[in-house]
N, C-alpha and C positions, 0 to 999 in steps of 0.2 A: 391923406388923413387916416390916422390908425384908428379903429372900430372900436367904441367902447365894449369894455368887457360887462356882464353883467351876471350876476346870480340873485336867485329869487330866493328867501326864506318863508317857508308855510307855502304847502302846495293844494290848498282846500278851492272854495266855493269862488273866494275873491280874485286868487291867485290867475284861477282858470277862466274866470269869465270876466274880467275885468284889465286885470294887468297885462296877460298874456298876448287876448285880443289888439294891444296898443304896441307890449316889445314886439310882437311878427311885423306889424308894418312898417315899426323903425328897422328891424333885422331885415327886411325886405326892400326897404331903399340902402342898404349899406351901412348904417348909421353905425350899428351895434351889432354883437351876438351873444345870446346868451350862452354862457359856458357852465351852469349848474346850478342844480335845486337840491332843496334839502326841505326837509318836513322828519319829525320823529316820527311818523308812520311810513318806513322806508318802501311800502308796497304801492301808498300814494304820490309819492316823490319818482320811485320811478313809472307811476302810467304819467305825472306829467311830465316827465322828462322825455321817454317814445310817444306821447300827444303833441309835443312840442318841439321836437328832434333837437334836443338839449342832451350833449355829449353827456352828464356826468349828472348824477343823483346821490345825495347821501342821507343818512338817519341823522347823521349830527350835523346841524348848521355850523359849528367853530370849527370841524375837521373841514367844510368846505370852503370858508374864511381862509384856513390857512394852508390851506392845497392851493386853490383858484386864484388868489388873491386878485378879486374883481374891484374895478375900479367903480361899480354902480351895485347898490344892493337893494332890494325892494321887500320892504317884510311886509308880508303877509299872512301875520299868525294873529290868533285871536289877542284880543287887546290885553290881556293880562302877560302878554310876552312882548309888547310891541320895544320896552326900554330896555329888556334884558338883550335882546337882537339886534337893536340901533345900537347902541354903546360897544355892543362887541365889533357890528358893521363898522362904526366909526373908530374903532381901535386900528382893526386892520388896516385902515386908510382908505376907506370908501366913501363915496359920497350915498345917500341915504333917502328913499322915500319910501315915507312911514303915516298911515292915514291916520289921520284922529279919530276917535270914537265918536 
């Protein structure tokens, strides 16, 4: 079985202590690996990327849509971005979890 690919969008408060906490234990039985964060504050994108020993960090979430092209995408950005980041995720061809407010 091939490892789902996954990249995280919004690398703040939620990303870090919620989502991250749950992909290491699926990355750590096999399941998945993450292959890339994105946040527009590219200085926070990349501590969570070396926090997370996540290959690949960018400022722009669509450049990492269409670089990565992961098969799982998790936004984690404040809610007034969560449909502009899902619709893109789900352009690219990802499957999408996106928390409600």
């Amino acid at each position: 079985m091939s490892k789902l690919r996954v990249a995280v969008i919004g690398c703040g408060m939620i990303a870090n202590s919620a989502h991250f906490p749950a992909l290491n234990i699926l990355r750590d039985e096999g399941i998945l690996e993450v292959v890339g964060v994105a946040d527009i504050r590219v200085d926070v994108a990349e501590e969570t990327a070396k926090r997370h020993n996540v290959p690949a960090f960018y400022a722009d979430p669509q450049q990492m849509l269409d670089e990565l092209h992961p098969d799982f995408v998790a936004v984690c950005t404040p809610n007034a971005y969560h449909k502009k980041w899902t619709i893109a995720a789900l352009k690219a061809g990802a499957h999408v979890a996106c928390e409600k407010p």
